[in-house]
SEMARVO-97761 format. One record per residue: residue number from 1; x, y, z of N, C-alpha, C in turn. Coordinates in Angstrom, 2 decimals. Example, Ala and Ser with C-alpha at 12.3 -4.5 7.8 and 13.67 -1.06 7.14 Angstrom:
2
<1,<13.19,-5.69,7.80>,<12.30,-4.50,7.80>,<13.20,-3.30,7.80>>
<2,<12.85,-2.25,7.08>,<13.67,-1.06,7.14>,<12.90,0.03,7.87>>
***
This chain:
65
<1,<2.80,10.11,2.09>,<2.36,10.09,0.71>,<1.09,9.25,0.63>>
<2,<0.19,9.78,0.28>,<-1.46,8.94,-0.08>,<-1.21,8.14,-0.75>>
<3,<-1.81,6.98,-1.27>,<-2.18,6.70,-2.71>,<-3.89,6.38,-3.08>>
<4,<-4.67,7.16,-1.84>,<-6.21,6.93,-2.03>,<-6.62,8.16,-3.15>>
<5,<-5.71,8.93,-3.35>,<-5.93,9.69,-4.74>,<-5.60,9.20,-6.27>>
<6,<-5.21,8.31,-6.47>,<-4.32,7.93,-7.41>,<-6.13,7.57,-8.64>>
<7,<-5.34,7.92,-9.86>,<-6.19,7.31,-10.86>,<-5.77,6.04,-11.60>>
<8,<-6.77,5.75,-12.24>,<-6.44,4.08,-12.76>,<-7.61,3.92,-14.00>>
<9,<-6.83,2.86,-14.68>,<-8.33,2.35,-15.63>,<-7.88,0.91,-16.10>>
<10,<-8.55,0.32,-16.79>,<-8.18,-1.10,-17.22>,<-8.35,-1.78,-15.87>>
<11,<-9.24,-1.81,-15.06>,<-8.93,-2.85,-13.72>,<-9.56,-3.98,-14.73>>
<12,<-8.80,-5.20,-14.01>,<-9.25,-6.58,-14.47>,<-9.36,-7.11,-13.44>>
<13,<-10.63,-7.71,-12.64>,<-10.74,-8.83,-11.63>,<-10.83,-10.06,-12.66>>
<14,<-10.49,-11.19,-12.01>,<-10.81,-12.69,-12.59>,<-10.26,-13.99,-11.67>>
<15,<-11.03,-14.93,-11.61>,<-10.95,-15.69,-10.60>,<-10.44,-17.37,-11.68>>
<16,<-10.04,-17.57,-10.60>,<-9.39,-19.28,-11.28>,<-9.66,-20.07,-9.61>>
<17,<-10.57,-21.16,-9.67>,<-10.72,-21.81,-8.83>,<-10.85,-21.15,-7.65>>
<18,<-10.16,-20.90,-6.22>,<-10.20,-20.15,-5.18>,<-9.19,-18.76,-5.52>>
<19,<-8.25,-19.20,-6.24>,<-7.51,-17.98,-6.20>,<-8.34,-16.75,-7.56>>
<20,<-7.53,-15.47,-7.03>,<-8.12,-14.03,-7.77>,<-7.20,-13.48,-8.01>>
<21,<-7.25,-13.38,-9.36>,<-6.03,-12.23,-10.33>,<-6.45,-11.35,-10.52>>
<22,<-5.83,-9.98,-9.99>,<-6.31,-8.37,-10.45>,<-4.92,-7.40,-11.40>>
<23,<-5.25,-6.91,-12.10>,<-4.67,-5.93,-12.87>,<-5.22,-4.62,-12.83>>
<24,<-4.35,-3.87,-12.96>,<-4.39,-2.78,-13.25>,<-3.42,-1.80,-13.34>>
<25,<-3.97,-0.60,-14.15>,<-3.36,0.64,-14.43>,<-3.26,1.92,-13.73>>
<26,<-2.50,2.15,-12.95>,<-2.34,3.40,-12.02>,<-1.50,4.70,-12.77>>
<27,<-2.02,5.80,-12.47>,<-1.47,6.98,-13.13>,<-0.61,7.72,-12.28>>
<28,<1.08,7.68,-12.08>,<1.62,8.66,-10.81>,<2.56,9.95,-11.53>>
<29,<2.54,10.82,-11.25>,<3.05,11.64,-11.21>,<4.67,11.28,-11.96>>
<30,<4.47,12.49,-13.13>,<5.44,11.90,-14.63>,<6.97,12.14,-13.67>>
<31,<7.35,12.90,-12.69>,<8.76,13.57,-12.33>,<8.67,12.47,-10.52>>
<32,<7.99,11.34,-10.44>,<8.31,10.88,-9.58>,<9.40,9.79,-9.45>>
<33,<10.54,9.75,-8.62>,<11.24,9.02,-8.83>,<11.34,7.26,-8.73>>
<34,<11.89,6.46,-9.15>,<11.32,5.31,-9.46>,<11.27,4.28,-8.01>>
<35,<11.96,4.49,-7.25>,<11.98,4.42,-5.91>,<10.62,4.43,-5.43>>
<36,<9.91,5.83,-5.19>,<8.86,6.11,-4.71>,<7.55,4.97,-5.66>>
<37,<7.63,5.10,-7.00>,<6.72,4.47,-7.85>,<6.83,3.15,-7.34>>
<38,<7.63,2.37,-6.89>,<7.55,0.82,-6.61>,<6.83,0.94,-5.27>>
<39,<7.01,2.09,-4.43>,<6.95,1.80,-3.18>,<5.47,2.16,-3.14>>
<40,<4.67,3.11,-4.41>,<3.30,3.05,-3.91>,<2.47,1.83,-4.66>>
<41,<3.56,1.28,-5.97>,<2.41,-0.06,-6.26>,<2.96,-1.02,-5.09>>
<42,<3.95,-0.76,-4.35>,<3.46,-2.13,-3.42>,<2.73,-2.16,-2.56>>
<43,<2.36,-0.86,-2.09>,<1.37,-0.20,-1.17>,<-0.14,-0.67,-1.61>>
<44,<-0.02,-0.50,-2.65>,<-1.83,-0.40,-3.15>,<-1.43,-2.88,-3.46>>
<45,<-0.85,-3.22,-3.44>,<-1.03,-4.81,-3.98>,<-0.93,-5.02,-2.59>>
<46,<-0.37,-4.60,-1.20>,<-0.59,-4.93,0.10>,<-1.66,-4.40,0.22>>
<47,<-2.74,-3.41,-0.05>,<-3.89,-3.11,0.36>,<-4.94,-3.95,-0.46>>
<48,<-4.91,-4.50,-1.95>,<-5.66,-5.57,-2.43>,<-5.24,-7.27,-1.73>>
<49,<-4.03,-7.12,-1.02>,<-4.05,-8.70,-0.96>,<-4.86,-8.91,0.87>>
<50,<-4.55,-8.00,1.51>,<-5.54,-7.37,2.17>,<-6.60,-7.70,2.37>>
<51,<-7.36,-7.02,1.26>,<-8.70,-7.50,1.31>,<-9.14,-8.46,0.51>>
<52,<-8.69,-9.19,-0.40>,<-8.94,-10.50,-1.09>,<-7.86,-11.76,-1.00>>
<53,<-8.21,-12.61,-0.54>,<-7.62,-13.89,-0.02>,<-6.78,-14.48,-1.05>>
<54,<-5.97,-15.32,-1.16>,<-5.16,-16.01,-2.47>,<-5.49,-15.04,-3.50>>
<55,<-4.44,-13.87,-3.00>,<-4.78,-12.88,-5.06>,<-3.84,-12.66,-4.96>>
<56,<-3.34,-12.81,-6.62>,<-2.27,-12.47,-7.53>,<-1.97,-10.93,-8.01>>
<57,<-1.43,-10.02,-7.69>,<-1.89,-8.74,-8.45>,<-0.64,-7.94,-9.11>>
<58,<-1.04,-7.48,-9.88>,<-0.28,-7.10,-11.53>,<-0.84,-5.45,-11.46>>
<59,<0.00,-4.68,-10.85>,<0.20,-3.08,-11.42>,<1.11,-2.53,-12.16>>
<60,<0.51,-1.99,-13.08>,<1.17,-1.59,-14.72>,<1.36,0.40,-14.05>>
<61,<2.45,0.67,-13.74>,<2.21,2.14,-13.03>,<2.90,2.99,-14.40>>
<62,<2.24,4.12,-14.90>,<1.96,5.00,-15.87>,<2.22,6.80,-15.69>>
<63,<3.07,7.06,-16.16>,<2.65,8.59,-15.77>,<1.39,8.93,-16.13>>
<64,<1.25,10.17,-14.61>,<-0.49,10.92,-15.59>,<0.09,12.12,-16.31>>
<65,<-1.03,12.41,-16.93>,<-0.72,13.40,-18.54>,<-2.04,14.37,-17.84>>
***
């Protein structure tokens, strides 16, 4: 299962001292089961913590329409 297709909006970067808080809104598929939905926002917050050092990250996951 990808998630380099996935859509999003509302990203929020913001920094506090060394550490970085990101948010955002991901759009998955309305008939996916909730299982799978945790397992691709943890996918995409292991691929932001990844690449940014001390970050906090907050995915709000949404069906797409």
């Amino acid at each position: 299962m990808s998630i380099y297709n996935l859509n999003f909006h509302d990203l929020k970067v913001r920094t506090a001292g060394a550490d970085t808080f990101v948010e955002v809104n991901v759009h998955l598929q309305p008939d996916l089961h909730l299982d799978n939905a945790h397992e691709i926002c943890d996918r995409i917050e292991i691929e932001i913590r990844n690449n940014i050092p001390r970050c906090e990250v907050f995915i709000h996951p949404e069906p797409e329409t």
